[in-house]
C-alpha positions in Angstrom: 40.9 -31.6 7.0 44.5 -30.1 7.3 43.3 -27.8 10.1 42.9 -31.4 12.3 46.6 -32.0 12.1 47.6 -29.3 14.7 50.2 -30.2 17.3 47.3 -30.4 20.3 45.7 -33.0 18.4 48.3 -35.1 17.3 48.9 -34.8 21.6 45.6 -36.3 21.9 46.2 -39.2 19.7 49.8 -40.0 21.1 48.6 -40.0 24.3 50.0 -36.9 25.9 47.8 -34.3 25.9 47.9 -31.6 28.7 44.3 -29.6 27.5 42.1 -32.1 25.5 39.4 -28.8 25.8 41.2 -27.4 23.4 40.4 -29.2 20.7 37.9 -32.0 21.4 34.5 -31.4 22.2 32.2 -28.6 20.6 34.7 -25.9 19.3 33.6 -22.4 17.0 34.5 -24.1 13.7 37.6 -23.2 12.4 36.3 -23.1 8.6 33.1 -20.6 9.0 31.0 -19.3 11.5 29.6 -22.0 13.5 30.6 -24.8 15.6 32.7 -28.0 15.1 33.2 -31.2 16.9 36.1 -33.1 16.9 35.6 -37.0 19.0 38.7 -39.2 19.5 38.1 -43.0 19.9 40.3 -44.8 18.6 38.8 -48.1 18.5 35.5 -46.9 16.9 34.1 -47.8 13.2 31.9 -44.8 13.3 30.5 -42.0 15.6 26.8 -40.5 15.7 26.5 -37.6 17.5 22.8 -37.7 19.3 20.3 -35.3 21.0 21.2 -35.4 25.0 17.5 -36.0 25.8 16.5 -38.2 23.0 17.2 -40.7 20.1 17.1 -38.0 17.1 20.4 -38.0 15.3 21.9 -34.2 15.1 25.3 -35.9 12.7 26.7 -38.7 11.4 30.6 -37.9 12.0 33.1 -38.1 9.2 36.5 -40.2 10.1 39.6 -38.1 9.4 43.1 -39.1 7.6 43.4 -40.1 11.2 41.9 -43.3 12.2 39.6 -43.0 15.4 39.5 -39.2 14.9 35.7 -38.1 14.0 34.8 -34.2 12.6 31.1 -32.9 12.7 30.7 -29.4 12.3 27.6 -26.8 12.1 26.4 -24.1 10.2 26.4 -20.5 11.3 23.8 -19.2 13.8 24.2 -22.7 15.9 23.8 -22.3 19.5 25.8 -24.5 21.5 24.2 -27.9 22.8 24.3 -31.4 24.6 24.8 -34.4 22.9 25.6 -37.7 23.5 27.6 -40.3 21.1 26.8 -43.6 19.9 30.0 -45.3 19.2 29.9 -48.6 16.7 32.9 -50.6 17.1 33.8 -53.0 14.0 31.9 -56.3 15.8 28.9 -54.1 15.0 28.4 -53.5 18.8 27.3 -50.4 19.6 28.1 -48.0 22.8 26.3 -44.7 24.0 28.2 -42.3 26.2 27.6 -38.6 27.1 31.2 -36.9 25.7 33.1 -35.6 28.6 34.3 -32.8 26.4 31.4 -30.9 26.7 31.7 -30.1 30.1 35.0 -27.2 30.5 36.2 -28.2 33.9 35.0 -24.7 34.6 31.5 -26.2 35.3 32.7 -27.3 38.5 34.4 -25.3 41.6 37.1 -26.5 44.2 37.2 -25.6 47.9 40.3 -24.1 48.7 43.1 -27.2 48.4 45.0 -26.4 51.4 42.3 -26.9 53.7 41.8 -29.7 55.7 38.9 -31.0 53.4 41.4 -31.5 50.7 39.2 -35.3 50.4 36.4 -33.4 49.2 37.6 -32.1 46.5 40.8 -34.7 45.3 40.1 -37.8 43.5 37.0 -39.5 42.3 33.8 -37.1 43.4 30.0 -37.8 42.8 29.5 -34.9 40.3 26.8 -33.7 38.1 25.7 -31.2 34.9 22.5 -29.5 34.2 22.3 -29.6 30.8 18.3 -28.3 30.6 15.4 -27.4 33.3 14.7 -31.3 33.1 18.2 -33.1 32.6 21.0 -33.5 34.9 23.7 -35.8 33.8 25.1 -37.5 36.9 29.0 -39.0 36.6 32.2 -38.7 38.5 34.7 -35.7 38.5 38.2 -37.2 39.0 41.1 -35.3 40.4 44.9 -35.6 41.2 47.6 -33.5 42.2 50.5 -34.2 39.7 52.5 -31.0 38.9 55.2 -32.7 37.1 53.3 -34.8 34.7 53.3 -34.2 31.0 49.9 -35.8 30.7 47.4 -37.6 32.7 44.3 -39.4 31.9 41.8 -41.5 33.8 41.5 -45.0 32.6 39.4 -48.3 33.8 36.3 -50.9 33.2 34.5 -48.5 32.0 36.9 -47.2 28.9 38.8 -50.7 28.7 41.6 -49.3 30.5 42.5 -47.0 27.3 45.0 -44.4 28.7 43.9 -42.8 25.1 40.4 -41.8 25.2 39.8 -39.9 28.8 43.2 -37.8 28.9 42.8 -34.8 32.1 42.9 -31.2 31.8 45.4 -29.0 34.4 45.0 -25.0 34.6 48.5 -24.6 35.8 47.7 -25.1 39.5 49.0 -28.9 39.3 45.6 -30.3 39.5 44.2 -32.7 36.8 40.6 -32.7 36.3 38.0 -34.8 34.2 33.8 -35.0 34.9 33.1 -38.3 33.1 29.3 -38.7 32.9 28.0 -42.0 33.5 30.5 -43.2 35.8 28.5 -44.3 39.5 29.8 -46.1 42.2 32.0 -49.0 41.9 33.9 -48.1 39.0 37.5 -49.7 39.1 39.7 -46.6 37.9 43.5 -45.4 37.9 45.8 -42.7 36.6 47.9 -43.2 33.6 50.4 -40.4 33.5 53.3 -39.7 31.5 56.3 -38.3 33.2 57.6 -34.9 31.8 60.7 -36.6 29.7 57.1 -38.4 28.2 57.8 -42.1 29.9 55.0 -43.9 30.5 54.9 -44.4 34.2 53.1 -47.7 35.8 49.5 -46.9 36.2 48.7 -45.1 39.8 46.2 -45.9 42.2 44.3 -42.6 43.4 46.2 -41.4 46.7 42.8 -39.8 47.5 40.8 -43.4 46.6 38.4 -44.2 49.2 38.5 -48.0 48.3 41.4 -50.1 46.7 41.0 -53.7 45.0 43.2 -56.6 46.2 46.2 -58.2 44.7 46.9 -58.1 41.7 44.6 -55.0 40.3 45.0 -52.4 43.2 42.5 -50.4 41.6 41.0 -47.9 43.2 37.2 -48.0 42.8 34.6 -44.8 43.1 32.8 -45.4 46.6 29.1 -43.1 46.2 27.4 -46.1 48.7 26.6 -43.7 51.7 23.7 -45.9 52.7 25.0 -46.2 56.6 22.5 -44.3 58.2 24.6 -43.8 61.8 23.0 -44.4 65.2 25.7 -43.2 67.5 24.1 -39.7 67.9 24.5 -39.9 71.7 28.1 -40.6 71.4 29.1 -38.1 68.9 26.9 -35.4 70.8 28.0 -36.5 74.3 29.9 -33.6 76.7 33.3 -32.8 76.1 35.3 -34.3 79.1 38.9 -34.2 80.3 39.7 -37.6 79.1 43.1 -37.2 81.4 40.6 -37.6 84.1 38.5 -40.8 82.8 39.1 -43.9 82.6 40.7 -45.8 79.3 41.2 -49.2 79.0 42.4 -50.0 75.4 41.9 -53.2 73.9 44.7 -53.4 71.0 43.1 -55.4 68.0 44.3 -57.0 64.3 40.4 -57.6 62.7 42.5 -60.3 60.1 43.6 -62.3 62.9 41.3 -62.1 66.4 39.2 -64.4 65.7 38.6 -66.7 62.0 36.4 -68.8 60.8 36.5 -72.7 60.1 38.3 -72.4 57.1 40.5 -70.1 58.5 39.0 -66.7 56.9 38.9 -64.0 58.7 35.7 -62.2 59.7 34.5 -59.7 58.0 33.6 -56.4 59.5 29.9 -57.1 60.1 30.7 -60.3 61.4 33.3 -58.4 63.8 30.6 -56.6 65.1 28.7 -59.3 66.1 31.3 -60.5 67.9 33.8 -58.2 69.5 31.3 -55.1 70.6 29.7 -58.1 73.1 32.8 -59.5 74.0 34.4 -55.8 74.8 31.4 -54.7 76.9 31.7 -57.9 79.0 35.5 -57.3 79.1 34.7 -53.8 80.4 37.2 -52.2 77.9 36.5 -48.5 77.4 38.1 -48.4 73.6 39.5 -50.8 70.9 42.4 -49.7 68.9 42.7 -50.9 65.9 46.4 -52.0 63.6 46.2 -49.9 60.4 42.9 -50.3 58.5 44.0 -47.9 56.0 44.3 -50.2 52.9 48.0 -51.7 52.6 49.2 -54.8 49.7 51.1 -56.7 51.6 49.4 -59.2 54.4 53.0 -59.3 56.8 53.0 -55.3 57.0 50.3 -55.8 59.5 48.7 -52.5 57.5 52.0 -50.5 58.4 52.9 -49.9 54.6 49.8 -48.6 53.6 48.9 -47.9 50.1 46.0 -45.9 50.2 45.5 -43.6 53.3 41.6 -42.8 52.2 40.7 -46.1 51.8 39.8 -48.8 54.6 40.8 -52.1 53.9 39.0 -54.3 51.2 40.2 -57.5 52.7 37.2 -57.4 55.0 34.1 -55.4 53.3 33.5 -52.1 52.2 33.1 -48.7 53.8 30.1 -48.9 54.5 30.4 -52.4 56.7 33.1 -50.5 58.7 30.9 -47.5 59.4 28.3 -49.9 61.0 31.0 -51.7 63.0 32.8 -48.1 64.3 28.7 -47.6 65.0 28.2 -50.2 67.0 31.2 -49.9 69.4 29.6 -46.5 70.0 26.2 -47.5 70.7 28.0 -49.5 73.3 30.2 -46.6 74.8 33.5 -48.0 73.2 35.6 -45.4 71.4 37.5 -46.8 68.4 41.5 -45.7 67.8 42.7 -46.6 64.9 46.5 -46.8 63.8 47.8 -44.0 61.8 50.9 -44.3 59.4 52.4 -40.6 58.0 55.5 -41.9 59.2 56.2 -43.5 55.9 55.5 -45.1 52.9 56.7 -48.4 50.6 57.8 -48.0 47.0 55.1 -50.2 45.2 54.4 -49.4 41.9 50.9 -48.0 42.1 51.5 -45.9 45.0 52.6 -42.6 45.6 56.7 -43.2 45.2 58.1 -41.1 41.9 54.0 -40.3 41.7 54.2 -38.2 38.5 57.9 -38.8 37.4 59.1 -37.0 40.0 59.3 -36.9 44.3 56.1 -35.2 44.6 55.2 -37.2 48.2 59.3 -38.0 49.5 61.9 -36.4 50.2 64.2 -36.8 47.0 67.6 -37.2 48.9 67.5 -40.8 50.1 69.5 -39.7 52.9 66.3 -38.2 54.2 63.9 -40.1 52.2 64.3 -43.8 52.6 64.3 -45.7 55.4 66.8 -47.8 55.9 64.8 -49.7 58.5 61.7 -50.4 56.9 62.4 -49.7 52.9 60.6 -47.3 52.9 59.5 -43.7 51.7 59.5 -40.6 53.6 57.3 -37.9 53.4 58.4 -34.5 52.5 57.0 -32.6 55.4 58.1 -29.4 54.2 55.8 -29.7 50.8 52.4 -28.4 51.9 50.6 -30.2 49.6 51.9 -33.2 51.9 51.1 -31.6 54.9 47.2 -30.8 53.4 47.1 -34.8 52.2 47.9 -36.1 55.5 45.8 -33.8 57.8 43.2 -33.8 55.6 43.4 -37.8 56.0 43.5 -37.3 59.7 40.4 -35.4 59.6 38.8 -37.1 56.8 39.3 -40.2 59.7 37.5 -38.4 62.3 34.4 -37.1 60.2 33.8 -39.5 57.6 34.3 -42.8 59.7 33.2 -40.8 63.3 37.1 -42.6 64.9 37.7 -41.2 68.3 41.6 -40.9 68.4 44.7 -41.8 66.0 47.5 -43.2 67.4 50.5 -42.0 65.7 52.8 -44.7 64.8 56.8 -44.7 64.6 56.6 -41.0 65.4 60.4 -41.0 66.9 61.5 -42.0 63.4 59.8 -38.5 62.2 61.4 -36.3 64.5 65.1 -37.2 64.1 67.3 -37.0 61.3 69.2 -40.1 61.7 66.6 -42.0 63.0 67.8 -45.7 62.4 71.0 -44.3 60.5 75.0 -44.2 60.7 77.4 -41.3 60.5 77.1 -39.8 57.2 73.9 -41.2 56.1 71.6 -38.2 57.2 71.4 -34.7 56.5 71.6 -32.1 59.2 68.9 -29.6 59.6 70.2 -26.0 59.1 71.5 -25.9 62.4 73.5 -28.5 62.4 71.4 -31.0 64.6 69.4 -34.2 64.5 65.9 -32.9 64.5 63.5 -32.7 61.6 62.0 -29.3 61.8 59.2 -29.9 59.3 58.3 -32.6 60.7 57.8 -31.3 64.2 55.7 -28.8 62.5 53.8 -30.8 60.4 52.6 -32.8 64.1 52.0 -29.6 65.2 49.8 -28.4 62.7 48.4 -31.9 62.9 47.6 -31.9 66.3 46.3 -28.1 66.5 43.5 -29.1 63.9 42.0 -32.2 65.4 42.0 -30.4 68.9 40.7 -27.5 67.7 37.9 -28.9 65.3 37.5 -32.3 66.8 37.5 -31.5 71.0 35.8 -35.3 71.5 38.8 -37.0 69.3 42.3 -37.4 70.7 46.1 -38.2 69.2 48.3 -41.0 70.6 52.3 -40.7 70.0 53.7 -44.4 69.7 57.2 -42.1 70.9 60.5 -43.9 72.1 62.9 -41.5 73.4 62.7 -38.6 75.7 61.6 -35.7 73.3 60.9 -33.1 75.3 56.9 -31.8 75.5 55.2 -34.7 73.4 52.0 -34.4 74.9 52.0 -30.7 76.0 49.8 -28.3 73.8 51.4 -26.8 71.2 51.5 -22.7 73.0 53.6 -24.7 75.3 56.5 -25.5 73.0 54.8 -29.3 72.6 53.9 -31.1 69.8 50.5 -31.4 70.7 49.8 -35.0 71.1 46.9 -36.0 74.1 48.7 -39.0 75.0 52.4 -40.7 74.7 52.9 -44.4 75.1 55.5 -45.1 77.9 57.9 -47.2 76.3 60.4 -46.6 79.3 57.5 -48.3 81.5 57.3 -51.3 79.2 61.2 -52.4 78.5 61.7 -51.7 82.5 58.8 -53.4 83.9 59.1 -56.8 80.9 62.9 -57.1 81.8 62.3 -57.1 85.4 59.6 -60.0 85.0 61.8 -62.0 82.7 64.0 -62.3 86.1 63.8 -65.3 88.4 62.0 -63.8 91.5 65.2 -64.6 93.4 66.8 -62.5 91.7 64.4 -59.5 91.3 65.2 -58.0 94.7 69.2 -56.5 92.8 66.7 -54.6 90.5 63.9 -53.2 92.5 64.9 -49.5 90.9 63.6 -50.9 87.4 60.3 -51.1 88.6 60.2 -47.9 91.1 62.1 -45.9 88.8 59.3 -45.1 85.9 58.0 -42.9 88.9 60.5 -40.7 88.2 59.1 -39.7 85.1 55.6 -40.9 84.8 53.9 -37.6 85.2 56.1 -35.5 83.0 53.9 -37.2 79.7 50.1 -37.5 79.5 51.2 -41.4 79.6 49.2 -44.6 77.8 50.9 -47.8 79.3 51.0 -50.4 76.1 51.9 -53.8 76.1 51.2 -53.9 72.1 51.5 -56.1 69.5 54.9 -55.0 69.3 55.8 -57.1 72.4 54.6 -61.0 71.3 56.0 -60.9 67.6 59.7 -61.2 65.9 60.3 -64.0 68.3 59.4 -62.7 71.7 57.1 -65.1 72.5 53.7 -64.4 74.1 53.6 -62.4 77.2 53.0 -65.7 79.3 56.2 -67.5 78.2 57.8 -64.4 79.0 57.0 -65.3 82.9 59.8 -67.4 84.5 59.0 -70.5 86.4 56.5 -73.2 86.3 53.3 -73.1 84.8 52.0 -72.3 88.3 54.6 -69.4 89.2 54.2 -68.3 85.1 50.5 -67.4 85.3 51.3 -66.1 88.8 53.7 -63.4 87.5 51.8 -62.5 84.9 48.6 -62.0 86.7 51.0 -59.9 89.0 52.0 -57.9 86.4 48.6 -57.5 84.8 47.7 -56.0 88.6 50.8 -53.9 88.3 49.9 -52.1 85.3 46.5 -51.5 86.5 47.3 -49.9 89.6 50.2 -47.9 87.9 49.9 -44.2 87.1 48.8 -43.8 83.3 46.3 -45.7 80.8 45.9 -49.0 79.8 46.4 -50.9 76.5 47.0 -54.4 76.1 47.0 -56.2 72.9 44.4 -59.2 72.0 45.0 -62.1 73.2 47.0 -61.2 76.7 43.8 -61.2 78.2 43.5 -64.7 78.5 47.1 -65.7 78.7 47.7 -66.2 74.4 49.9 -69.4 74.3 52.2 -69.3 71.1 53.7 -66.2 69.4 50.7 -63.9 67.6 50.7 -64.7 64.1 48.6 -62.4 61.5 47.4 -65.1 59.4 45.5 -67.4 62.5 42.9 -66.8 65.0 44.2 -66.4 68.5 44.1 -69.2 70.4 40.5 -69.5 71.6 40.6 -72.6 72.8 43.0 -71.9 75.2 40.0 -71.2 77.5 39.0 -74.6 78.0 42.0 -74.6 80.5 41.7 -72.9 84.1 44.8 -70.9 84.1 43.3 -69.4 81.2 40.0 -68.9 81.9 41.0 -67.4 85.1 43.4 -65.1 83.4 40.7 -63.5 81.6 38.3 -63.4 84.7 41.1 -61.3 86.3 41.9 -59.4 83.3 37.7 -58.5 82.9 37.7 -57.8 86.8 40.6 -55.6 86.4 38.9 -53.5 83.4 35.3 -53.0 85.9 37.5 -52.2 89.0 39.5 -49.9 87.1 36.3 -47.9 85.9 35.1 -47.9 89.2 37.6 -46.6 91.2 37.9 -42.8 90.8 41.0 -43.6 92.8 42.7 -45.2 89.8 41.5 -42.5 87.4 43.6 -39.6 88.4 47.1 -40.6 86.6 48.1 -38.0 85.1 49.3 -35.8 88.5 51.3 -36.7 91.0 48.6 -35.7 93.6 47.0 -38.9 92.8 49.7 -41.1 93.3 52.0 -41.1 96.9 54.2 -44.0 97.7 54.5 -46.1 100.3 57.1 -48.4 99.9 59.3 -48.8 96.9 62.6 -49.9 98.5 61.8 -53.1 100.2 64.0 -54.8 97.9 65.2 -57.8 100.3 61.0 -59.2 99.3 60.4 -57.5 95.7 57.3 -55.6 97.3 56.2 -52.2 96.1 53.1 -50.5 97.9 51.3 -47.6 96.9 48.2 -45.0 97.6 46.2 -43.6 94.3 44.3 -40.7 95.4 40.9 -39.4 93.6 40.4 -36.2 92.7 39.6 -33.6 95.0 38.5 -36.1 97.7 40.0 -38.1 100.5 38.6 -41.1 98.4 41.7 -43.4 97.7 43.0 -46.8 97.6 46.5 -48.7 98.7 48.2 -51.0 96.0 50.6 -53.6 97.5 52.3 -55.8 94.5 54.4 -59.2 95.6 56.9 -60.3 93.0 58.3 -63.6 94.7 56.6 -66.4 95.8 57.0 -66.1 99.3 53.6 -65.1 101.2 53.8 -63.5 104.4 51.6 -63.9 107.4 51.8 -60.5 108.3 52.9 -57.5 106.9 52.7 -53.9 107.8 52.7 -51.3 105.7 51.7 -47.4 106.8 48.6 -45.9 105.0 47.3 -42.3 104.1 44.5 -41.8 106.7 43.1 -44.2 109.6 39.9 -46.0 109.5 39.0 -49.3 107.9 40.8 -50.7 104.3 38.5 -53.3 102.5 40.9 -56.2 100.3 39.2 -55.6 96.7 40.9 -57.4 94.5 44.2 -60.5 95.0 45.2 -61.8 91.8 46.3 -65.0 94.4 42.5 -65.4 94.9 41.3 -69.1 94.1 38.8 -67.8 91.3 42.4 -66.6 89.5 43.6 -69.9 89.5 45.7 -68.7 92.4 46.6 -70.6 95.8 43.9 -68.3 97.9 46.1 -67.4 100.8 44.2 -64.7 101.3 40.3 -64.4 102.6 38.8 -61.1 101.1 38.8 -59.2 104.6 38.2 -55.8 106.3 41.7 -54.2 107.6 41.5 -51.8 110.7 44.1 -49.1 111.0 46.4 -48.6 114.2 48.2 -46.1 115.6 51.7 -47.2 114.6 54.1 -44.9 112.5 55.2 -46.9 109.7 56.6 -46.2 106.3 56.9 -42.2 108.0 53.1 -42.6 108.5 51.2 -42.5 111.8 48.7 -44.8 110.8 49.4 -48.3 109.7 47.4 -52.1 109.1 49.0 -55.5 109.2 48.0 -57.6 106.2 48.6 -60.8 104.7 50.5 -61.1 101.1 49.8 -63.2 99.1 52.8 -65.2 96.6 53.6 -63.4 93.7 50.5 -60.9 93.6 49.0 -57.8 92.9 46.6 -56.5 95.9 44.1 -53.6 96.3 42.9 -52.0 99.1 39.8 -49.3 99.8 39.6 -46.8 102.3 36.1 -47.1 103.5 36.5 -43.8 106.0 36.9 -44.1 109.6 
């Protein structure tokens, strides 16, 4: 059997072989007319080859001069069939597969791959073969992008992890393709793949794996389940609105760390549903935001070094247990964010770094390919097979798993060159500056096809400098994005609390000044996770004073950014005043509510969420026709007042914020129209856990200019407060 020892075959049995079709599987012989069959398993005593539909033997295979390589062949005038193979092993066990080599990749089609369905067609599909009128063999078609690669094959439970007997075929197009019958869902699977020098590389997780074991395996395992049947028609189907013009109240959420059991597990994501979708319509939140679900190895990344974009963390259920918590939200009116990561990448072995021997997902240059910050992989955002993976796993987000809106994270880190670098550690684009031009286009293109195929979903920039045009549609010069977070708000408004209210009135201008700016974004107003980690303490020992004057400021505060132009996101725990520093391996600090401050924090923070959905007044924030202030330079008593304005009505209200302790009796501040101004809402009020100065009253307006208006009310302020008044018409 000379004819056997041809250099494809001898690829096969060293493990490196680029078109396995070429010479395993039914062949024509290459003795006579007829067909041949050539088997490679290497661990096998001996090989029958079988009728696909029943028990009759059709040969017993000879083993060649090469051990694990088994020859049947047929006479002339055989037409081509199925078979299967029953494989005896030398314990005497035996083993029945359908051969994968009888099925030319040719049996099965590809959408295009550089459409945003790229997850439809990349890594492990639900496949299947007619073989006859009454047979269809059902299995798994497995495929991955690695250009570079000598060789690739598919190993796992189900072939012993033997990078020897499943090796891929490529046609040239970079794409490595295998239907293995047999293969259902759960199947723990990777890629071996042997560089193009012929190195073995460290077996790879599939980038387009829609589920990825723990520590230490990482495997990726094939995810058929589908048995969520969704209820959230009404949400999915409801009108498209502006959402500039609505309401959103984010609630901010780690699902390891909100809440854990008694032995200090974490819920799952069906017991997460139980929980939180109560807990966030009695909060009156309008969506939760998720920290990156996308699966990720290390605990203390928080799920910002992701491994495994297609795949939703393992740590808490499956899929399908996620599906019915996004589900639930929705059956409740809560839309679901979830963190997004195409900033960057880590190096682990089984992810996408030096993916097939070469830098097929980062840049190459370090200088533009590592980050120095984070140690951490870039992505090359001017390869468009990168562009297709991550916009396909945008949209592959929005359609599979029914998420409302990605947040983008670290985005300032993609658009400049020498983001987090020193002189001479950064490459220049070709003219000479700072910005990366393919990665401005890849948001672009990013934001262009959720808007346009997606109008219900929304992007989120997590954006810290002044790049021009973030959220401004992209035929505007923009990048696209719906919203930006105002990080200028945040580092001004924090500083200014840290101060000792005597000496807040020398830096009035760091609260009045995000004014200046706050309509130039389509703004989201965070106080994030970002803000109570890395030793910066919870947002109440942030607060200066006692424990009296601490909860004062930050219920203050809390009234501050509620009344503020722009939308609202807060992160767990600040609801209810979060004692120590979040940590993502405990449950917040539930008990905490036991004590009033506490409790009363949380009242405020759920009254806050309801008034803030009811007030049309508040919902215009993103046009400087709903805002018009009052006062913003009565720095001598750290008092800011302001009108928000609905909409196309006279319909507004007047916010007046105290930032010292001092209350005043009286206080006149000039108003929009005359008639009557009903208190709302005084975060001083007794029910707060404040001192009550204030008796919820109705305010009459008199004709006395004030503040450069005719119109004017005297009111009491309360110590250190936030304060909401109604216009209830004349």
């Amino acid at each position: 059997m000379d004819f056997i020892n041809n250099a494809l075959v001898n690829d096969v049995v060293n493990a490196h072989c680029s078109d396995p079709f070429g010479c395993l599987g039914l062949q024509d012989s290459p003795i006579e007319d007829g067909l041949s069959l050539l088997v490679w398993q290497p661990e096998a005593k001996s090989v029958r080859v079988l009728a696909i539909d029943a028990d009759k033997e059709l040969a017993s295979m000879v083993e060649t001069d090469t051990k694990g390589l088994f020859f049947a062949q047929w006479p002339k005038a055989t037409e081509r069939f199925n078979y299967r193979l029953e494989i005896t092993y030398p314990n005497d066990q035996t083993n029945t597969i359908v051969d994968p080599y009888q099925f030319a990749d040719t049996t099965f089609t590809d959408p295009e791959h550089h459409t945003a369905s790229l997850y439809k067609s990349q890594g492990a599909i639900r496949a299947s073969a007619k073989v006859s009128e009454k047979l269809t063999i059902q299995g798994t078609r497995f495929a991955v992008y690695a250009p570079a690669a000598r060789s690739v094959a598919v190993v796992g439970d189900f072939n012993s992890w033997d990078g020897r007997t499943y090796p891929m075929s490529s046609n040239g197009d970079g794409i490595w393709r295998l239907f293995i019958p047999d293969i259902n869902h759960g199947a723990s699977y990777k890629f071996e793949i042997r560089a193009s020098d012929g190195n073995l590389l460290p077996h790879r997780s599939d980038p387009y794996a829609q589920r990825i074991e723990q520590y230490p395996s990482f495997a990726s395992v094939t995810c058929f389940d589908n048995k969520h049947e969704w209820q959230d028609q009404a949400w999915v189907s409801r009108p498209v609105e502006d959402l500039y013009e609505k309401p959103m109240s984010i609630y901010e959420l780690h699902v390891g760390s909100w809440r854990r059991k008694g032995d200090n597990q974490p819920l799952t994501y069906l017991e997460l549903k139980e929980q939180l979708v109560p807990y966030m319509v009695e909060m009156g939140y309008t969506h939760v935001e998720l920290l990156p679900v996308t699966e990720y190895p290390f605990d203390g990344s928080w799920g910002y070094q992701p491994v495994g974009l297609y795949a939703v963390t393992s740590r808490f259920g499956t899929p399908e247990d996620f599906k019915a918590l996004v589900d639930a939200l929705h059956q409740a009116n809560i839309g679901v964010i979830m963190d997004w990561v195409p900033a960057h990448f880590p190096a682990d072995s089984h992810g996408l770094a030096n993916f097939d021997g070469s830098k097929q997902y980062e840049y190459p240059d370090p200088k533009k390919g590592w980050h120095p910050e984070w140690n951490s992989l870039i992505y090359d955002f001017g390869k468009g097979h990168v562009v297709n993976y991550l916009i396909s796993n945008a949209v592959y987000w929005l359609e599979e798993f029914h998420i409302d809106g990605l947040r983008v994270d670290a985005v300032a880190s993609m658009l400049y060159l020498d983001y987090s670098r020193e002189d001479g550690e950064w490459i220049p684009n070709k003219d000479g500056g700072n910005h990366n031009y393919e990665a401005i286009d890849f948001l672009r293109k990013l934001n262009e096809t959720v808007y346009l195929n997606h109008p219900r979903c929304f992007t989120v920039a997590e954006e810290s400098t002044a790049f021009p045009g973030v959220s401004k549609p992209t035929y505007m010069n923009g990048l696209g994005f719906g919203f930006k977070w105002n990080m200028g708000w945040m580092n001004d408004s924090l500083a200014y609390m840290a101060k000792d209210p005597i000496y807040r009135k020398h830096h009035q201008g760091e609260l009045s000044f995000s004014m200046v700016y706050a309509f130039d974004e389509q703004f989201v107003l965070p106080i994030s996770h970002d803000e109570v980690v890395h030793g910066k303490g919870s947002m109440i020992t942030k607060m200066p004073g006692d424990a009296w004057q601490k909860f004062a400021n930050l219920r203050a505060f809390t009234a501050y950014m509620y009344f503020h132009p722009g939308k609202k996101l807060n992160f767990m725990g600040n609801e209810f005043a979060q004692g120590q520093e979040w940590g993502h391996e405990r449950s917040l600090d539930w008990h905490l509510l036991d004590v009033d401050y506490h409790k009363a924090q949380q009242l405020l923070s759920k009254d806050l969420n309801h008034l803030y959905k009811d007030e049309a007044s508040l919902h215009y924030d993103h046009s400087h026709l709903g805002f018009e202030w009052i006062s913003h330079d009565d720095s001598h008593n750290s008092i800011l007042a302001f009108a928000r304005k609905a909409k196309g009505s006279d319909e507004h209200t007047v916010a007046v914020i105290n930032f010292t302790p001092m209350a005043h009796e009286v206080y006149r501040i000039g108003v929009p129209k005359a008639g009557r101004y009903q208190l709302l809402l005084d975060t001083d009020d007794s029910q707060y856990a404040g001192s009550g100065f204030v008796e919820n009253a109705i305010y009459q307006t008199q004709d006395v200019d004030c503040h450069g208006r005719e119109q004017s009310i005297e009111i009491p302020i309360s110590p250190l407060a936030g304060m909401i008044f109604k216009w209830l018409g004349k």
